[in-house]
Residue frames as a rotation matrix with the C-alpha (Angstrom) as fourth column:
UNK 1
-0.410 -0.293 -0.864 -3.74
0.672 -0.738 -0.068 -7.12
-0.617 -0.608 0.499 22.37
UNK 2
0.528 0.846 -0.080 -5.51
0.732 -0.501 -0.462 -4.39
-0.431 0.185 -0.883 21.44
UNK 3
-0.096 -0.742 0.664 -4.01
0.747 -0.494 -0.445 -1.05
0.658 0.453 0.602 18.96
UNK 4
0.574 -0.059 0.816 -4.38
-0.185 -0.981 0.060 0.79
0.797 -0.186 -0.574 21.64
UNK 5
0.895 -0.369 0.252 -2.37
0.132 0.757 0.640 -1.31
-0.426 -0.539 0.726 23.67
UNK 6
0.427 -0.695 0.579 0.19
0.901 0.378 -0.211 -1.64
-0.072 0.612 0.788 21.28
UNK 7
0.361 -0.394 0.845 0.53
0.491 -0.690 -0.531 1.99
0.793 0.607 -0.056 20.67
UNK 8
0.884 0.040 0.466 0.80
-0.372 -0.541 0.754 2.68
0.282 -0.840 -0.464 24.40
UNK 9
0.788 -0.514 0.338 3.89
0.337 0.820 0.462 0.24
-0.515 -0.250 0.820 24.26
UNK 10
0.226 -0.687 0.691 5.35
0.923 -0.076 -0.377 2.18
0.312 0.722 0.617 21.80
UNK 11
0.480 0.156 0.863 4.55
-0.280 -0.906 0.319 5.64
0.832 -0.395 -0.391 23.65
UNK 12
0.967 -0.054 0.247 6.39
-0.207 0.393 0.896 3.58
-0.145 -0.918 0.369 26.97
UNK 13
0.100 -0.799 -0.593 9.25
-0.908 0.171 -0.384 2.97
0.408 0.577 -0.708 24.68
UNK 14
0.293 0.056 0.955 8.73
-0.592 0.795 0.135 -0.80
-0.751 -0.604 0.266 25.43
UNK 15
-0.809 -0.432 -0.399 10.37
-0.588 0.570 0.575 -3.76
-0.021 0.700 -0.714 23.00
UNK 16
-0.764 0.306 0.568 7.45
0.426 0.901 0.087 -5.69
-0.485 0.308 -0.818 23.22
UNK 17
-0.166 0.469 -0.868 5.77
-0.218 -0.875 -0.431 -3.43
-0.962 0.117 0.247 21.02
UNK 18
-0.191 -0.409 -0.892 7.61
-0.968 0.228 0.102 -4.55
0.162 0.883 -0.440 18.03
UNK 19
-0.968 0.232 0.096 6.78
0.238 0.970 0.052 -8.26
-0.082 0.073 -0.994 19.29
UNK 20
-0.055 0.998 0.033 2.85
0.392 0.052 -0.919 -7.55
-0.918 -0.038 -0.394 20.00
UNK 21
0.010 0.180 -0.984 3.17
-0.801 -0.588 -0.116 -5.50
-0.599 0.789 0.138 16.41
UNK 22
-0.719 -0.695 -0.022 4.40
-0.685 0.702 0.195 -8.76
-0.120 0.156 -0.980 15.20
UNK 23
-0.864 0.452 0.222 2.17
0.409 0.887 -0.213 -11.06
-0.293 -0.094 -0.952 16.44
UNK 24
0.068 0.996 -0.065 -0.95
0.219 -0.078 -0.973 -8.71
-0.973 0.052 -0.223 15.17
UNK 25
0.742 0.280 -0.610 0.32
-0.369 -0.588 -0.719 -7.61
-0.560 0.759 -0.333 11.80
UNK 26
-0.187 -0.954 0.234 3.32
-0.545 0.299 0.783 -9.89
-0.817 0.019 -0.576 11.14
UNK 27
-0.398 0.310 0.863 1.28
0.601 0.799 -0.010 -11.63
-0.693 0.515 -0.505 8.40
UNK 28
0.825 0.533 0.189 -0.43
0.509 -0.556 -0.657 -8.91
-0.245 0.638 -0.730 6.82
UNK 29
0.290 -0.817 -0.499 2.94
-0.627 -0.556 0.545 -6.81
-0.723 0.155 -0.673 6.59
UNK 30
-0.635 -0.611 0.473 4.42
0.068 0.565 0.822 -10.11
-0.770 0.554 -0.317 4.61
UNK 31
0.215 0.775 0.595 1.40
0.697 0.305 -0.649 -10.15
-0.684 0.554 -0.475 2.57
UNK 32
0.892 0.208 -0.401 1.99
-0.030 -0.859 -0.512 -6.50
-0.451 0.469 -0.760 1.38
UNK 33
0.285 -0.919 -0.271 5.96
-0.616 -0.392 0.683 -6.63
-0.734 -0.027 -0.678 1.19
UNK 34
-0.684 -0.662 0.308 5.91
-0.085 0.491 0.867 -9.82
-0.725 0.567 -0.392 -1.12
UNK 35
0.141 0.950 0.278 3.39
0.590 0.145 -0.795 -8.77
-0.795 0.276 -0.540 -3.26
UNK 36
0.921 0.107 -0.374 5.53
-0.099 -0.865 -0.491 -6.37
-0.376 0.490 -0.787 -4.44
UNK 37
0.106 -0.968 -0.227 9.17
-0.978 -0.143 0.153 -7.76
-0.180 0.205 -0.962 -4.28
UNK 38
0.639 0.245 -0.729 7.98
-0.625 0.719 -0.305 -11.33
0.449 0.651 0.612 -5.21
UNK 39
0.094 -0.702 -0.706 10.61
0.163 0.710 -0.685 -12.68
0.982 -0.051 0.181 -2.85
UNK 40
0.763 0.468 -0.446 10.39
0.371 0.248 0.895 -13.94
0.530 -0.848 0.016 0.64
UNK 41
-0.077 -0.995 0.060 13.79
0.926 -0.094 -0.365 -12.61
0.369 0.028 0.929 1.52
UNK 42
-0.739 0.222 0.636 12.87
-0.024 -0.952 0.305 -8.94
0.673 0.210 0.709 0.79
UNK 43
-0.052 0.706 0.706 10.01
-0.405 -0.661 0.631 -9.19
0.913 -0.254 0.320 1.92
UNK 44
0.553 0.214 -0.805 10.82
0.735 0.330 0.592 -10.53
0.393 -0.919 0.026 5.16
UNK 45
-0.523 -0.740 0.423 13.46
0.734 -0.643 -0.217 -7.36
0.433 0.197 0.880 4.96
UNK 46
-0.343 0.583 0.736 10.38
-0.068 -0.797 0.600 -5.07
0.937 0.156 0.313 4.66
UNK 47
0.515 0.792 -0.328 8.52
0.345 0.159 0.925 -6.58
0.785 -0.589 -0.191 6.95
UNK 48
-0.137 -0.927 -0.349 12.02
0.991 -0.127 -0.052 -6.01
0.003 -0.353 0.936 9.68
UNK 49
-0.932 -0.282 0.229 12.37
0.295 -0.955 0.027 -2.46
0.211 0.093 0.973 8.70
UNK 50
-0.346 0.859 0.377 8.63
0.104 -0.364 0.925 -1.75
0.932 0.360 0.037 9.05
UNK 51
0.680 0.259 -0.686 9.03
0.589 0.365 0.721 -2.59
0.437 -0.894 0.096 12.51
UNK 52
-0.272 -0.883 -0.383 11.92
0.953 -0.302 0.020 -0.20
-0.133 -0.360 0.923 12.99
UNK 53
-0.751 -0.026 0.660 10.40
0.506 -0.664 0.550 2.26
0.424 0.747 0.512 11.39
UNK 54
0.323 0.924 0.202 7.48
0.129 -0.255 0.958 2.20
0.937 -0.284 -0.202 13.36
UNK 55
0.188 -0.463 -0.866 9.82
0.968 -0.063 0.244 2.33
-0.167 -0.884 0.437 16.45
UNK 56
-0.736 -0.643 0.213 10.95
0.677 -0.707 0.206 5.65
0.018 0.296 0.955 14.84
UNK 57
-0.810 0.275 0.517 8.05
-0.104 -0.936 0.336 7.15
0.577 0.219 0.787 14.17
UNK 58
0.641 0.764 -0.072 5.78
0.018 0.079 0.997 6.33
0.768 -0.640 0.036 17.09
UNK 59
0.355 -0.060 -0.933 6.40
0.569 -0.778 0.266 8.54
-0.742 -0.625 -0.242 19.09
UNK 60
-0.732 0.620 -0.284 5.23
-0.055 -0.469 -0.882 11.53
-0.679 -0.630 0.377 18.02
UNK 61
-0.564 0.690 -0.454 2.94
-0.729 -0.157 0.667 9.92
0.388 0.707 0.591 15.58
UNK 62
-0.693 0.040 0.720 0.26
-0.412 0.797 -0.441 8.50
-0.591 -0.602 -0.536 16.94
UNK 63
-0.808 0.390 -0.442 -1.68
-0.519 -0.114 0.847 6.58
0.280 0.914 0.294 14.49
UNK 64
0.106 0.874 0.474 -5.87
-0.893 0.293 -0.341 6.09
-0.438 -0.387 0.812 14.75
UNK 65
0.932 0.228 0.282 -5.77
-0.178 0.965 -0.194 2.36
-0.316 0.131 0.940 12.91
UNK 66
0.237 -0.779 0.580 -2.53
-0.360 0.484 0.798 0.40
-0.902 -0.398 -0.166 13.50
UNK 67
-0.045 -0.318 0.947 -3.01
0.632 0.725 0.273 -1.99
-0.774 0.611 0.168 10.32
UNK 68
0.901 0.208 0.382 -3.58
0.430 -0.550 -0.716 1.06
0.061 0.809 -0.585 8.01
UNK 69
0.609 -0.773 -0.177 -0.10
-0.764 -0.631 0.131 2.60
-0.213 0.056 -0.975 9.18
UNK 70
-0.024 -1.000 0.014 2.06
-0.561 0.025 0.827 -0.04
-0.827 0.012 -0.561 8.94
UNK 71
0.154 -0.009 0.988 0.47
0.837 0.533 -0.125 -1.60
-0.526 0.846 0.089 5.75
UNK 72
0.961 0.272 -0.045 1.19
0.234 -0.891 -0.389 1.79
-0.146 0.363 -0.920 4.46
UNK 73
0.198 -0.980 -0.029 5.15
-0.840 -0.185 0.510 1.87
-0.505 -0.077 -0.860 5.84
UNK 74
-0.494 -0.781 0.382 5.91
-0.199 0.529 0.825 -1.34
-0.846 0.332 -0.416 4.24
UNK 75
0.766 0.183 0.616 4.00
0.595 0.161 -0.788 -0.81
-0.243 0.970 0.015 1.24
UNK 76
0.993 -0.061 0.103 6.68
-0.002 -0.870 -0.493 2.13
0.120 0.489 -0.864 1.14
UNK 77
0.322 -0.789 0.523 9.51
-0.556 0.290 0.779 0.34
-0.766 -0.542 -0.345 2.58
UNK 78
0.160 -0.126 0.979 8.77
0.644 0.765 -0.007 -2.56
-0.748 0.632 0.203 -0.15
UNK 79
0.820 0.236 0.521 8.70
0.571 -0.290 -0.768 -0.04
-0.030 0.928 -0.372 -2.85
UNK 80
0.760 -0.645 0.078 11.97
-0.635 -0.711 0.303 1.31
-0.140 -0.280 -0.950 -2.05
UNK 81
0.006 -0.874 0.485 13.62
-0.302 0.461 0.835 -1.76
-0.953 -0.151 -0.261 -1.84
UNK 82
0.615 0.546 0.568 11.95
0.509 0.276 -0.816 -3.07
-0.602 0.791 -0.108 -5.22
UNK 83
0.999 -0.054 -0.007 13.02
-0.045 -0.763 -0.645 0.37
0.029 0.645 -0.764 -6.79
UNK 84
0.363 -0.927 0.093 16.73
-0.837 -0.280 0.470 -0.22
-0.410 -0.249 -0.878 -5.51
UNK 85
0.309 -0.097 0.946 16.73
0.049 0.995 0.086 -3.75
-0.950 0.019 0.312 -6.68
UNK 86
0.388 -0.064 0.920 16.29
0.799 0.521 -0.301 -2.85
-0.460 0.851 0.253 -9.89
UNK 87
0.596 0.127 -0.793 17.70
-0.158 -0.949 -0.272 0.57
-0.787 0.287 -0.545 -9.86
UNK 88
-0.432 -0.895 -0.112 20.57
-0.438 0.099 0.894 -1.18
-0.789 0.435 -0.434 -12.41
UNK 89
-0.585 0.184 0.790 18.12
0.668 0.662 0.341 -3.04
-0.460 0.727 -0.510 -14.47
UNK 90
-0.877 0.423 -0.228 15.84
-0.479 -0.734 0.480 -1.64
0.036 0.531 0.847 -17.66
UNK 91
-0.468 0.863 -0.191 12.17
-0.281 0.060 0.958 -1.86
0.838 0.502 0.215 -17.65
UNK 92
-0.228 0.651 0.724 11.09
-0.955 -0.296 -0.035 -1.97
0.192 -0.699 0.689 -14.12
UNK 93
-0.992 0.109 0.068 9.44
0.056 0.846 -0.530 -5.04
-0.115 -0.522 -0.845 -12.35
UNK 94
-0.512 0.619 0.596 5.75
0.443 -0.404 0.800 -5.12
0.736 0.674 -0.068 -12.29
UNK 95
0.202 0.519 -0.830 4.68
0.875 -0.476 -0.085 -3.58
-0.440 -0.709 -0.551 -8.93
UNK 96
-0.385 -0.342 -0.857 6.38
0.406 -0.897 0.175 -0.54
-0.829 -0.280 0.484 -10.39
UNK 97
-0.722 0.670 0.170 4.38
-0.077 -0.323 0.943 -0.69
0.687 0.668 0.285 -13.78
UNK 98
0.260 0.936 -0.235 1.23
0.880 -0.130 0.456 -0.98
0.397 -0.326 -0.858 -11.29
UNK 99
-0.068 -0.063 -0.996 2.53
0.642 -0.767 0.005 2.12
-0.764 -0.638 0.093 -9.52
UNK 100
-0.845 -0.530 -0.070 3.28
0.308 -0.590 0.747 3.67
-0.437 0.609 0.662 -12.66
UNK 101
-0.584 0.812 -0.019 0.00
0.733 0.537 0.417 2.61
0.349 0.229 -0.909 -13.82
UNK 102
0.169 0.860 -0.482 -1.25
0.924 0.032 0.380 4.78
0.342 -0.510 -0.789 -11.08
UNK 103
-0.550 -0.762 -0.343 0.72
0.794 -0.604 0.069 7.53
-0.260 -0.234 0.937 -10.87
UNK 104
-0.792 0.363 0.491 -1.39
0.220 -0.580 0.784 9.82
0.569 0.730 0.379 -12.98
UNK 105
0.069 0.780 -0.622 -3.95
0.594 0.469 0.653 9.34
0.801 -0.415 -0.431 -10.15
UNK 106
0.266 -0.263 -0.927 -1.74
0.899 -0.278 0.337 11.14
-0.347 -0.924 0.163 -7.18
UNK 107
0.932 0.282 0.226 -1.43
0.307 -0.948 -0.084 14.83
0.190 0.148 -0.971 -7.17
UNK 108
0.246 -0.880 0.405 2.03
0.388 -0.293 -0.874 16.16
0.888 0.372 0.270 -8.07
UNK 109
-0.335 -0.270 0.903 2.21
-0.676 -0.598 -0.430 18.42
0.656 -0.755 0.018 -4.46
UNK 110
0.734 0.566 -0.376 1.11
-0.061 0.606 0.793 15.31
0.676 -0.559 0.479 -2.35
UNK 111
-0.274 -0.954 0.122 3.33
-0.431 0.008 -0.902 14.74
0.859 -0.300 -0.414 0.38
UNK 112
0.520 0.334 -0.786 3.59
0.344 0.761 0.550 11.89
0.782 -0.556 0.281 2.90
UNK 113
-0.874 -0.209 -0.438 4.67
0.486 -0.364 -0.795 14.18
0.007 -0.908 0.420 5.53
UNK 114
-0.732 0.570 0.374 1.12
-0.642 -0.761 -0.097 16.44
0.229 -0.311 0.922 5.46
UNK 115
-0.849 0.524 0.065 -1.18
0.402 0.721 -0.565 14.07
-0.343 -0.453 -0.823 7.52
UNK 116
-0.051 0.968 -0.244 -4.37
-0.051 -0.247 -0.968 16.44
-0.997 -0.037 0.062 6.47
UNK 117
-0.146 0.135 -0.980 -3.58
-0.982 -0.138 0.128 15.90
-0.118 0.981 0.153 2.95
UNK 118
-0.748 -0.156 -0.645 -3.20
-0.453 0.831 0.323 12.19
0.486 0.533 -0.692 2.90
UNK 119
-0.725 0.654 0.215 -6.25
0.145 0.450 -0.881 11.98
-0.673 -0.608 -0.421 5.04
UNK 120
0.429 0.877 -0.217 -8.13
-0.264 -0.108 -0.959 13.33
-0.864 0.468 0.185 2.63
UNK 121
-0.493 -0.446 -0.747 -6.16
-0.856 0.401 0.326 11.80
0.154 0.800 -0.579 -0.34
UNK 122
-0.974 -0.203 -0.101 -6.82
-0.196 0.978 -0.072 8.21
0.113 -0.050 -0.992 1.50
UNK 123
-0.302 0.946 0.119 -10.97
-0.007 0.123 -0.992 9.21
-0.953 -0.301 -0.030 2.40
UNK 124
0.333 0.455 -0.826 -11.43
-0.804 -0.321 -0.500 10.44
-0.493 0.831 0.259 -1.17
UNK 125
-0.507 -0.063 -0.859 -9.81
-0.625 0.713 0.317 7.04
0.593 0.698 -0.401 -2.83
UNK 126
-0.857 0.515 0.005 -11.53
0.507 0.846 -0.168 4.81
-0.091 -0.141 -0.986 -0.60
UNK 127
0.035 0.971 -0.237 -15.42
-0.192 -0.227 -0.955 6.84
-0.981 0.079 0.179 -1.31
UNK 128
-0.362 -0.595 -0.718 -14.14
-0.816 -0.170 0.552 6.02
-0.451 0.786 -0.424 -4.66
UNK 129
-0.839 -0.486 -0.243 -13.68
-0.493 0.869 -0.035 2.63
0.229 0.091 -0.969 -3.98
UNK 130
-0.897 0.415 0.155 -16.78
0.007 0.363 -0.932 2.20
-0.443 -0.834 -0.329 -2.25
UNK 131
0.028 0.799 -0.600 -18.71
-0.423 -0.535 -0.732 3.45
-0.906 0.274 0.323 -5.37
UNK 132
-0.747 -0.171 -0.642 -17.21
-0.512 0.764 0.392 0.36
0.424 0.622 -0.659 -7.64
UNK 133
0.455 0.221 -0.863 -18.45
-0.431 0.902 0.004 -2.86
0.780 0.370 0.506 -8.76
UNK 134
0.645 -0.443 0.622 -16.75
-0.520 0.342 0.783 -5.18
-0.560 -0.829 -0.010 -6.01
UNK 135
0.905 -0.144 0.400 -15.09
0.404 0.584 -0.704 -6.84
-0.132 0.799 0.587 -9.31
UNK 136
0.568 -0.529 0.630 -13.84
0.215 -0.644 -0.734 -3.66
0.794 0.553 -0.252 -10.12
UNK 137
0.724 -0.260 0.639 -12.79
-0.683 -0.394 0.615 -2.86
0.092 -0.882 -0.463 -6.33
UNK 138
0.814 -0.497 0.301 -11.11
0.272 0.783 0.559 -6.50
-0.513 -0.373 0.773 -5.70
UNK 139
0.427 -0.737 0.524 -9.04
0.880 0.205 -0.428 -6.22
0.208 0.644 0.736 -8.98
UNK 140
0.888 -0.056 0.456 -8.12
-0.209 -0.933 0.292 -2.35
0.409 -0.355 -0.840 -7.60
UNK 141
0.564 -0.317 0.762 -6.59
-0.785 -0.492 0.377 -3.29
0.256 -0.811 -0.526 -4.66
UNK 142
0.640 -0.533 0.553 -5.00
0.143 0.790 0.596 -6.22
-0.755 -0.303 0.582 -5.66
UNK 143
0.339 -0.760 0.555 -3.02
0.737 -0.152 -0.658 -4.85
0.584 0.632 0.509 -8.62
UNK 144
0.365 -0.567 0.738 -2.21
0.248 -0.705 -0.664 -1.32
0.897 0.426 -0.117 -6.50
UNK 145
0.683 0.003 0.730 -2.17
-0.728 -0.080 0.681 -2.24
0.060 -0.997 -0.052 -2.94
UNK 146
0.536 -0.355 0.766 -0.62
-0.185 0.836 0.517 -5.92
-0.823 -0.419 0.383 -3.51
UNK 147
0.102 -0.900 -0.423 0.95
-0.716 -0.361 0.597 -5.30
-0.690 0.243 -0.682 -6.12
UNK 148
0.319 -0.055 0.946 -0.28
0.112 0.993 0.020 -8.71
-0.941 0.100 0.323 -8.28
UNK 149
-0.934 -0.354 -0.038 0.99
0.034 -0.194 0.980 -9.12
-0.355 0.915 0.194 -11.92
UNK 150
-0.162 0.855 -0.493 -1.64
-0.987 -0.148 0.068 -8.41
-0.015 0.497 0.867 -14.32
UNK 151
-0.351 0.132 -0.927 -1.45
-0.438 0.852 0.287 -12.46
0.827 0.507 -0.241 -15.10
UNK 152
-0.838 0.313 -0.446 -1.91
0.545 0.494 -0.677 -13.75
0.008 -0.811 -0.585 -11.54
UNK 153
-0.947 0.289 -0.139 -4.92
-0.287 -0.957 -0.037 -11.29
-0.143 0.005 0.990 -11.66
UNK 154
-0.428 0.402 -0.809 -6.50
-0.823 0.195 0.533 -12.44
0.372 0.894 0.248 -14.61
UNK 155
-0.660 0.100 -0.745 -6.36
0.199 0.979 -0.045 -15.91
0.724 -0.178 -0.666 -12.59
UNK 156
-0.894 0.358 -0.268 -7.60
0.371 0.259 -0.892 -15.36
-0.250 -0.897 -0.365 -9.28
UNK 157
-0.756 0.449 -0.477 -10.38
-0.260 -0.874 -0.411 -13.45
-0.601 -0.187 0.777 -11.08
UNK 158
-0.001 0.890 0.456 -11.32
0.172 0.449 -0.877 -15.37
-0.985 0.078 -0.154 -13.31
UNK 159
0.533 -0.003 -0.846 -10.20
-0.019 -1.000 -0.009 -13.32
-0.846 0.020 -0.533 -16.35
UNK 160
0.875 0.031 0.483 -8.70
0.468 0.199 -0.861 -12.50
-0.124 0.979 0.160 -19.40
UNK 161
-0.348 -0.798 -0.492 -5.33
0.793 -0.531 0.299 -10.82
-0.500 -0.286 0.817 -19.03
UNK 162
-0.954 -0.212 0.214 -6.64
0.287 -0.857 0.428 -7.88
0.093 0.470 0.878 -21.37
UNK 163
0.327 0.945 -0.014 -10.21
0.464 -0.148 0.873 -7.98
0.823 -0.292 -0.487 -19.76
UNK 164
0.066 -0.569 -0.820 -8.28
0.997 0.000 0.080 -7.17
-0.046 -0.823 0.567 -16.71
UNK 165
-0.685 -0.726 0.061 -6.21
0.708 -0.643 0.292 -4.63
-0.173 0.243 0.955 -18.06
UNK 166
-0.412 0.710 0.571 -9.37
0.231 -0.525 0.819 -2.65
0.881 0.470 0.052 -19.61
UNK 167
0.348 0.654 -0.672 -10.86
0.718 0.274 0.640 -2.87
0.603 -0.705 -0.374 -16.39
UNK 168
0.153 -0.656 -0.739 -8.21
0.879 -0.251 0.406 -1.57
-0.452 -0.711 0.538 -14.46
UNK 169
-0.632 -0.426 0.647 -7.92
0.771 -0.261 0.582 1.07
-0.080 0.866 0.493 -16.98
UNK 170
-0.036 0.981 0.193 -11.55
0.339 -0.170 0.925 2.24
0.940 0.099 -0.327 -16.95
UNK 171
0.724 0.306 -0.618 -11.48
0.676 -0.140 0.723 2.32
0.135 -0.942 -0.309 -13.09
UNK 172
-0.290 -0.658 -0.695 -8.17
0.753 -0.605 0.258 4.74
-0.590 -0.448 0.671 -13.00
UNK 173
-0.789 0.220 0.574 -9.70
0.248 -0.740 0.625 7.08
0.562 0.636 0.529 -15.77
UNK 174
0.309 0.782 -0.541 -12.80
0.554 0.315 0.771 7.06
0.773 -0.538 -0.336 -13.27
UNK 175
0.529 -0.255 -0.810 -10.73
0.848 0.212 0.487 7.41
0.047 -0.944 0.328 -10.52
UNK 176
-0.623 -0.770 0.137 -9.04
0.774 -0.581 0.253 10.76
-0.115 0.264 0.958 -12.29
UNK 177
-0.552 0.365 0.750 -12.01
0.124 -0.853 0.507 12.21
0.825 0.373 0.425 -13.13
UNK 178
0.742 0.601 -0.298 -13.73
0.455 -0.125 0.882 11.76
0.492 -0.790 -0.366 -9.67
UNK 179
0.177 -0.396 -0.901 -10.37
0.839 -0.418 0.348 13.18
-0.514 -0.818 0.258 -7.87
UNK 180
-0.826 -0.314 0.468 -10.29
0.526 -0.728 0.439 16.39
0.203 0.609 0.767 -10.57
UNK 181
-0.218 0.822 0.527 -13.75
0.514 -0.362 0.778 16.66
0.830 0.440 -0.344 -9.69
UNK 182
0.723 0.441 -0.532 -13.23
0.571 0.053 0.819 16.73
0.390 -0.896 -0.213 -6.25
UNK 183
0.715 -0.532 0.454 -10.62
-0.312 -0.823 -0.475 19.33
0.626 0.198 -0.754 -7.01
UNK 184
0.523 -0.827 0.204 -7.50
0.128 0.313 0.941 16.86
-0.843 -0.466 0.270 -5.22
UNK 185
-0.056 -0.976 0.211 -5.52
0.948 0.015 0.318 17.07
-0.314 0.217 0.924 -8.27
């Protein structure tokens, strides 16, 4: 089924929305959610709520690419639960040191209610992205999208854990001075 399909199901207030949402993004949602909360549990949780959520907010958002909103809600769904998990423990998990990591990146007034801001927040990091190394891109968006530890990194890449790290480093100091230039922060 097609996202425009799908989104007309949700504009119809139809339940098999949330199934057809399922059956096109029901994998990629898990992908994001347990990238970050390391546990199939949760992140079948996320994945659940991401689907509710999108019941909530579709209607009257209608969104132009289906797998960009809801890998977006349950990256923010997962990071919520994550952050509650451990709101009792000290030192954090490591999706939140990759967020933290990245933090320095997002503009203090951002807000995920102004759609014309996070459109151009989300064009201006991906022309970013598009102007890496593909090295430098992969390892990107798998430490701040998926959330990987710095060690699983290192592996799938090929890597040193503190080659990594330098990398990743290099590309957000980049990535600061190309959104300062481009006057976003």
């Amino acid at each position: 089924m097609t996202d425009t399909a799908i989104i007309e199901l949700y504009w119809a207030r139809s339940e098999q929305a949330i199934a057809e949402s399922e059956n096109a993004y029901g994998r990629f949602c898990y992908r994001v959610a347990n990238g970050i909360l390391r546990d199939s549990g949760d992140a079948e949780e996320s994945v659940n709520d991401t689907w509710l959520a999108s019941w909530n907010a579709i209607p009257p958002t209608r969104p132009q690419s289906l797998h960009s909103f809801f890998g977006a809600l349950c990256r923010r769904i997962s990071v919520s639960r994550l952050r509650a998990r451990l709101a009792d423990k000290r030192g954090g998990g490591e999706a939140l040191l990759a967020i933290e990591e990245l933090s320095a990146c997002i503009p203090a007034a951002w807000s995920t209610e102004g759609a014309l801001e996070e459109r151009e927040l989300v064009a201006a990091f991906n022309a970013f992205l598009a102007r890496q190394p593909k090295l430098e891109r992969d390892l990107f968006v798998a430490r701040y999208w998926y959330g990987l530890p710095m060690a699983e990194l290192a592996a799938k890449f090929g890597l040193k854990r503190s080659t990594a790290a330098t990398k990743l480093r290099r590309c957000r100091l980049r990535l600061l001075d190309y959104l300062e230039k481009g006057e976003y922060l």
